[in-house]
C-alpha positions as a printed NumPy array, in Angstrom:
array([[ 23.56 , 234.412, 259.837],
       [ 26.098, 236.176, 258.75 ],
       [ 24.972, 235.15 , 254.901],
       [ 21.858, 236.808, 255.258],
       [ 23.369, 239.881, 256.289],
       [ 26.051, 240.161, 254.03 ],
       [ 22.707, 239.546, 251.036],
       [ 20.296, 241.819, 253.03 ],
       [ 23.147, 244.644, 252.767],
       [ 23.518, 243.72 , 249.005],
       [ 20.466, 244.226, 248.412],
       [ 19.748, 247.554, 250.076],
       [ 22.743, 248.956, 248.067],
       [ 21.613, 247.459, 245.089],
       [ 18.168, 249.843, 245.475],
       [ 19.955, 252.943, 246.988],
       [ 22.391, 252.511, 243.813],
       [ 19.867, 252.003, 241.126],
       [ 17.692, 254.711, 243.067],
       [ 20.674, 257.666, 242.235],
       [ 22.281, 256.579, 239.016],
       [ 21.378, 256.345, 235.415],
       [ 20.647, 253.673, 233.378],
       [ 19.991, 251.327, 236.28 ],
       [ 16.531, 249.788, 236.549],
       [ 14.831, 247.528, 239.374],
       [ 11.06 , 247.39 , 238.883],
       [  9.667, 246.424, 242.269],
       [ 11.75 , 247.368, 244.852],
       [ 12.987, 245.806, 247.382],
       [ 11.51 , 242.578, 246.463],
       [ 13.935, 242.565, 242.971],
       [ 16.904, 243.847, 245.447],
       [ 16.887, 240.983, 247.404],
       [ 16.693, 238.549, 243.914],
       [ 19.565, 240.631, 242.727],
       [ 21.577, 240.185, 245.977],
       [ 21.033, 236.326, 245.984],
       [ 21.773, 236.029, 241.926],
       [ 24.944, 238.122, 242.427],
       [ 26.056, 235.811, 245.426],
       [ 25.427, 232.25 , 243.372],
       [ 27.058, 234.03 , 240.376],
       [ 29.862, 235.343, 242.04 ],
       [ 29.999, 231.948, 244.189],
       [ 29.886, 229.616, 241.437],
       [ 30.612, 231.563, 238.095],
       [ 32.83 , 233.907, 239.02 ],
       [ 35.81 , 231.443, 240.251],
       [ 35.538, 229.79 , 236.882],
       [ 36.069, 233.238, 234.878],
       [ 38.868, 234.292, 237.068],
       [ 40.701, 230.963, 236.547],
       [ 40.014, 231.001, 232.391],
       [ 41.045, 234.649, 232.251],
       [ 44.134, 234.254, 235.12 ],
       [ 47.117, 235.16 , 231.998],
       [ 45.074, 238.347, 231.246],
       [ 44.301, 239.221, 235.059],
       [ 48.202, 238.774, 235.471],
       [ 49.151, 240.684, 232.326],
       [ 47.144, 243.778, 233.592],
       [ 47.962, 243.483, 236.862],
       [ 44.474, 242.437, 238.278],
       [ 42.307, 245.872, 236.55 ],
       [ 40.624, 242.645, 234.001],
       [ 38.957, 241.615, 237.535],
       [ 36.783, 244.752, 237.056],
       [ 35.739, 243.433, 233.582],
       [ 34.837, 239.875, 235.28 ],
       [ 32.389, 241.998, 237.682],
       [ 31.118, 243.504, 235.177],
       [ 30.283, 240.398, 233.009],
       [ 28.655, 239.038, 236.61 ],
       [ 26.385, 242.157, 236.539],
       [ 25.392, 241.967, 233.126],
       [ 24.604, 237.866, 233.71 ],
       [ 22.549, 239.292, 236.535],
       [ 20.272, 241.478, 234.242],
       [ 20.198, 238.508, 231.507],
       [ 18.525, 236.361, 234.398],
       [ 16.811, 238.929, 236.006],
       [ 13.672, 240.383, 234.149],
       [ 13.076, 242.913, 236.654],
       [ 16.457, 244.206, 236.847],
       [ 17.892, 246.187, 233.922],
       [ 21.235, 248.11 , 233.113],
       [ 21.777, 250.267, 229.909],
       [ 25.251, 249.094, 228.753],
       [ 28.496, 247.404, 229.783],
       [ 30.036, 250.727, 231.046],
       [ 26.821, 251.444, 233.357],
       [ 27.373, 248.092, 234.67 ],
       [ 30.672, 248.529, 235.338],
       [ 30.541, 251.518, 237.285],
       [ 27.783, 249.954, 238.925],
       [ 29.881, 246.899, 239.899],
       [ 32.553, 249.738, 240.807],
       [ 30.048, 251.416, 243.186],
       [ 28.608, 248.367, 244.583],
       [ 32.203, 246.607, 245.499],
       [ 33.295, 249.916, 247.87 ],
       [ 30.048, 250.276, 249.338],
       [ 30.013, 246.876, 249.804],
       [ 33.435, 246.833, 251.817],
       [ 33.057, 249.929, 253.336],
       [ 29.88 , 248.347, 255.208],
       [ 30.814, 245.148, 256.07 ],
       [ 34.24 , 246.581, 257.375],
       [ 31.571, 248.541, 259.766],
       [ 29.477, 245.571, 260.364],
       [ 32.475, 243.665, 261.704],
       [ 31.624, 240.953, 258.311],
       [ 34.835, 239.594, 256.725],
       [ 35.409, 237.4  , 253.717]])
C-alpha cells in the first residue's frame, strides 16, 4: 500500500512540476505521470544503487553534491524510455530532479511515509 502511494504522489508532482516549469514535457497527463512515477521507482530501485556504488570515490571526493548528478542521469534515462515524457537539457533535468526530491520529502514527511 504504501508503494502505491509513495508512486501515486510521484506522479502528481511529476504533472504539477512539468505543468509550471520550462522545458518539461508530459503529453497525456496523468496517464504519462503515473509511467514516469513507476520508471523513476525501477530506475532508482535497480539502476540507481549500481551508479552510486561505480561513482562512490567521486560521491566521497565532493562530499555527496555528485548524488545530484546521479538523479539527474535517472531523469534523463526516464525521458530516453519514455516517449511521452520530454526534458530540454541536463540542467532542466536537474533542477527538475532538485524540485521533485524536496517535494517529494516534504510530502511523505506529511503523509507519515518513510524510507
Amino acid at each position: 500500500m504504501k508503494l502505491i502511494l509513495r508512486i501515486f504522489i510521484t506522479a502528481l508532482l511529476v504533472m504539477l512540476i512539468a505543468n509550471f516549469m520550462k522545458g518539461v514535457t508530459i503529453s497525456n497527463g496523468i496517464e504519462t505521470s503515473l509511467k514516469v512515477a513507476i520508471v523513476l521507482a525501477l530506475l532508482n530501485f535497480f539502476v540507481k544503487p549500481i551508479l552510486v556504488l561505480l561513482t562512490l570515490p567521486i560521491t566521497f571526493f565532493t562530499l555527496g553534491l555528485f548524488l545530484l548528478v546521479i538523479n539527474t542521469i535517472i531523469i534523463m534515462l526516464c525521458d530516453h524510455f519514455l516517449v511521452e515524457f520530454r526534458i530540454d537539457s541536463f540542467w532542466t533535468a536537474m533542477l527538475f530532479s532538485i524540485i521533485l526530491s524536496l517535494f517529494q520529502s516534504l510530502l511523505f514527511q506529511l503523509t507519515g511515509e518513510t524510507k
